[in-house]
C-alpha positions as CSV (number, residue, x, y, z in Angstrom):
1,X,5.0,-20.9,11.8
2,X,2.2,-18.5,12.3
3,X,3.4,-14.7,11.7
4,X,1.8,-12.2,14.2
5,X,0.2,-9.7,12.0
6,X,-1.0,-6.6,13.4
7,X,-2.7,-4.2,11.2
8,X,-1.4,-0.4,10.2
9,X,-4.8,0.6,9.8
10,X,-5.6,0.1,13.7
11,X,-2.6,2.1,15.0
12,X,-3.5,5.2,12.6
13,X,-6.2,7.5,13.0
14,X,-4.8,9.4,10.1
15,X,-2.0,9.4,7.9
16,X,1.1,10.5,9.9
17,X,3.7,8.6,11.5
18,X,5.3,10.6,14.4
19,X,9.4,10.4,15.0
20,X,10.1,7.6,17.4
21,X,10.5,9.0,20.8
22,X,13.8,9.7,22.2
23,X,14.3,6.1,24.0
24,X,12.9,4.2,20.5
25,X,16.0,2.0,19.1
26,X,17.6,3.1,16.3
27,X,16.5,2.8,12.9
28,X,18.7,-0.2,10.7
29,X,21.2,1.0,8.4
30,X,19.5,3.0,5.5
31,X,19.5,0.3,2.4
32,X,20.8,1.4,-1.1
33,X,18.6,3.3,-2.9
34,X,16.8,5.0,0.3
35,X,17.4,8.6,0.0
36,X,18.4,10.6,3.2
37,X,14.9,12.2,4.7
38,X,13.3,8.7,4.5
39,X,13.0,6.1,7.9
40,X,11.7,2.4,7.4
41,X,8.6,2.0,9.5
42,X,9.0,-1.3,11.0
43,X,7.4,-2.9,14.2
44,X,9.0,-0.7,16.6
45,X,8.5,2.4,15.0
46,X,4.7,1.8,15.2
47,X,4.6,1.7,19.5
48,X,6.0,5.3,19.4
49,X,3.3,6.5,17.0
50,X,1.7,10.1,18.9
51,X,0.4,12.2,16.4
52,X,-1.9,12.3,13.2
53,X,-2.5,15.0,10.4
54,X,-6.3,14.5,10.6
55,X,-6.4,12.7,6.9
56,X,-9.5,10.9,6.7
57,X,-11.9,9.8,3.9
58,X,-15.5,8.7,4.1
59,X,-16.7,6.6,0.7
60,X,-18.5,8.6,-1.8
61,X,-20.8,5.8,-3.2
62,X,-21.1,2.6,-1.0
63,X,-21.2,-1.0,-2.2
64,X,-19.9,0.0,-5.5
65,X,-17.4,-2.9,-5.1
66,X,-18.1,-6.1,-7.4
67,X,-15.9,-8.7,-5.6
68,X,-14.3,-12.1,-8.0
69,X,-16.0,-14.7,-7.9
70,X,-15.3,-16.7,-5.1
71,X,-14.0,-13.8,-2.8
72,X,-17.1,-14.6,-0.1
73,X,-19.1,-11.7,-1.6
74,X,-18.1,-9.2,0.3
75,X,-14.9,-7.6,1.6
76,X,-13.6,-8.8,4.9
77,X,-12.1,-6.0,7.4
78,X,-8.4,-5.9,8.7
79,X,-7.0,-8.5,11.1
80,X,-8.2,-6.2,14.2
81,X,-11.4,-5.3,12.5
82,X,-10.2,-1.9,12.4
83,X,-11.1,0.8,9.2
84,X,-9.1,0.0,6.3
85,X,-6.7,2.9,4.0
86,X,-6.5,4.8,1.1
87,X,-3.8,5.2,-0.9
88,X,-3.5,8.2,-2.7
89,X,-0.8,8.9,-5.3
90,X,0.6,12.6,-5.0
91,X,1.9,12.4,-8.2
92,X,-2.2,12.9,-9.9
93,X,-3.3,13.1,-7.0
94,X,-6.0,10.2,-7.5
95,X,-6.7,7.0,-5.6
96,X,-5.3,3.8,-5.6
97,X,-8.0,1.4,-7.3
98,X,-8.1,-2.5,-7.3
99,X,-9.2,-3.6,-11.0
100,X,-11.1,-6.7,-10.1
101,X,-13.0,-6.7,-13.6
102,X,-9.9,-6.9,-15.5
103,X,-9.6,-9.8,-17.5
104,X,-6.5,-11.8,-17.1
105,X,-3.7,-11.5,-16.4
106,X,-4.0,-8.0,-15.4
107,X,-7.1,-9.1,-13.0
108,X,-6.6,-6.9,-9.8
109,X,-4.4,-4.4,-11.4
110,X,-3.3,-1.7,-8.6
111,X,-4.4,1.7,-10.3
112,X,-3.9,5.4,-9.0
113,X,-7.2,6.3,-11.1
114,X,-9.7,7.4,-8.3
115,X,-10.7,10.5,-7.5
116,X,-12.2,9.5,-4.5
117,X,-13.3,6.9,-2.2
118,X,-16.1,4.9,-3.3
119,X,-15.9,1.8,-1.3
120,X,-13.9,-1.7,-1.1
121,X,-12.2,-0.8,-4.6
122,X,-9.6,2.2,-2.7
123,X,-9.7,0.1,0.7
124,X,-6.7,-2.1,1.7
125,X,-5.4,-3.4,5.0
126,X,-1.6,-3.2,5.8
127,X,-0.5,-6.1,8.0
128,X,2.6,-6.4,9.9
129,X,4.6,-9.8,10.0
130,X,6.8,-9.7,12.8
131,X,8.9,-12.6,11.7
132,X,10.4,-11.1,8.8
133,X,9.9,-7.1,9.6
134,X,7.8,-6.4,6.5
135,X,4.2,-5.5,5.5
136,X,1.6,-7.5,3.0
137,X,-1.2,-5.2,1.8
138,X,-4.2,-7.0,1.4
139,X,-6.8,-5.2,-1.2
140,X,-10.8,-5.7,0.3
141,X,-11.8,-5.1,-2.9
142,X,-11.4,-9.4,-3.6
143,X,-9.6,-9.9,-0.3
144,X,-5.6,-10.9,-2.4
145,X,-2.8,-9.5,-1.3
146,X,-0.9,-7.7,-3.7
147,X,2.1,-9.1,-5.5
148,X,5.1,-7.7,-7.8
149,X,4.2,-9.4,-11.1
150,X,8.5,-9.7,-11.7
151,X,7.7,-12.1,-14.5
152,X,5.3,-10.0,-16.6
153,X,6.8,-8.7,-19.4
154,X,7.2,-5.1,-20.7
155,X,5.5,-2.4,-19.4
156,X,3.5,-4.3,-17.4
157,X,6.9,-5.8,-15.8
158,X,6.2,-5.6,-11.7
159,X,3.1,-4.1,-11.9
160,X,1.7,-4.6,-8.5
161,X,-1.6,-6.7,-8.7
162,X,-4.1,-8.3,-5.8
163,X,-4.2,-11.7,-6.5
164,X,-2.7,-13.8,-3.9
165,X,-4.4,-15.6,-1.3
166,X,-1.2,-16.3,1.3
167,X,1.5,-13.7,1.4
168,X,4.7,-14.6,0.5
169,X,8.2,-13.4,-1.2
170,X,6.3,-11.7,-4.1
171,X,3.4,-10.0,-1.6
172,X,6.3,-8.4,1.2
173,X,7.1,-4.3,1.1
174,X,8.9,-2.5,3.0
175,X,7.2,1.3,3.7
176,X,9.1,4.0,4.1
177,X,8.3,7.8,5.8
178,X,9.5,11.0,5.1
179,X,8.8,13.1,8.2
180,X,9.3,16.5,6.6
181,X,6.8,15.7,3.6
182,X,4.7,13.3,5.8
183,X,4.3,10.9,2.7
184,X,5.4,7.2,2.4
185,X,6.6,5.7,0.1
186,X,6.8,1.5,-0.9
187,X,9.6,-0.5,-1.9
188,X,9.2,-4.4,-2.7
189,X,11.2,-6.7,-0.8
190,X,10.9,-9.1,-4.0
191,X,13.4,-6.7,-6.2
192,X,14.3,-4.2,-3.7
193,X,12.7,-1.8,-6.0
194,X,10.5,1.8,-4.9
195,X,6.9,1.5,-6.4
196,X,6.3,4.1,-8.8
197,X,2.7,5.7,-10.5
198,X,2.3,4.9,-14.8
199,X,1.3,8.5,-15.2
200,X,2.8,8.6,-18.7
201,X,1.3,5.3,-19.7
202,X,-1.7,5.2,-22.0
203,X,-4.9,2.8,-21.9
204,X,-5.9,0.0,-19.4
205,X,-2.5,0.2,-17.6
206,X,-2.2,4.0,-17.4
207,X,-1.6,5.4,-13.9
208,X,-0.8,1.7,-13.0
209,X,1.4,1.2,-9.8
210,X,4.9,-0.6,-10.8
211,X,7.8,-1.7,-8.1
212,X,10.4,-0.1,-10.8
213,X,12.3,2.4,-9.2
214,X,15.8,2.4,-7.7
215,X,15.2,5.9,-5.4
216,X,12.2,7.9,-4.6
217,X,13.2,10.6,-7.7
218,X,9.8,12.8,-6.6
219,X,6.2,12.4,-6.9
220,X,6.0,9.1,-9.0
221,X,7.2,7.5,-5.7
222,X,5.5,9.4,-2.9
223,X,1.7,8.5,-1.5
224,X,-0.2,9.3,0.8
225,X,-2.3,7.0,3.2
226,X,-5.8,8.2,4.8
227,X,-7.6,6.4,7.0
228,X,-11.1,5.2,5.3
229,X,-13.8,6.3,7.7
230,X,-17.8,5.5,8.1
């Protein structure tokens, strides 16, 4: 069965989510672990979209990207064609960086380790499955969608890593708005777990993004998204 996917990206021209307008339908009940504050954005929050903060980001070095081998050699746009997002951690305020020269198995490592746009590296499309009310992020840094790695193993447990080519159980979030902070934040659907920033770890994996948290507890949870323009 074909899933309609529409694309964030092409309903934002910046970073805010508006509240639903007085007629929208209520929001579902708020799951476990969902502090009060924070609204799922789901399909029919997105038609009562009116505003936007004016967060945008232009790249800083284009064609920095070196896609995997086989990726097509260059990274394909959102379903709509639309300009991709950033996603910017607010706990170091950096970038959200695809590690496509990793070596295995931590190839296409999610990262918060940017300090700015350069290019296909801090650019993913969000894309909306109707069927199952959830969004896949798609990196077009290699063109994967980003999975929960739930079998990895120690600190690298659920690190959040582009590597699939379908989307699936491991590649669905759910993405969550605070209205008052106008931040997001992402939970996995896989473990029903928040995704937090490493900022504490050390090494190749530091500032890595993990799906490891039971509640947004602050910062480590909360990002930002700016639309990627030019």
């Amino acid at each position: 069965m074909t899933s309609t996917l529409l694309s964030l990206s092409a309903l934002l021209t910046a970073s805010a989510l508006a509240a639903p307008s007085a007629g929208a339908a209520p929001h579902n009940d708020r799951p476990a672990g969902v502090p009060a504050g924070w609204e799922r954005v789901a399909g029919a929050d997105l038609t009562h979209i009116t505003g936007a903060s004016g967060r945008q980001q232009s790249p800083s070095a284009p064609g920095r990207q070196q896609p995997l081998s086989g990726s097509g050699g260059s990274a394909s746009a959102p379903a709509d064609e639309s300009g991709p997002l950033a996603i910017k951690s607010m706990r170091n305020g950096r970038f959200t960086a695809t590690e496509v020269n990793y070596a295995a198995p931590n190839t296409g490592a999610l990262r918060a380790r940017s300090t700015a746009v350069t290019g296909a590296w801090e650019s993913f499309a969000f894309e909306w499955d109707e069927a199952d009310q959830t969004f896949a992020i798609k990196s077009l840094a290699n063109n994967r969608y980003v999975a929960v790695e739930k079998n990895f193993t120690g600190q690298a447990q659920n690190t959040l890593r582009a590597r699939s080519t379908t989307a699936g159980g491991w590649e669905r979030f759910e993405i969550y708005h605070n209205e008052d902070l106008n931040l997001y934040a992402l939970r996995s659907t896989l473990n029903n777990l928040f995704v937090a920033m490493e900022n504490s770890y050390t090494g190749p994996l530091q500032y890595t993004l993990r799906a490891r948290s039971a509640d947004v507890t602050g910062s480590w949870e909360q990002f930002d998204l700016y639309t990627i323009v030019g």
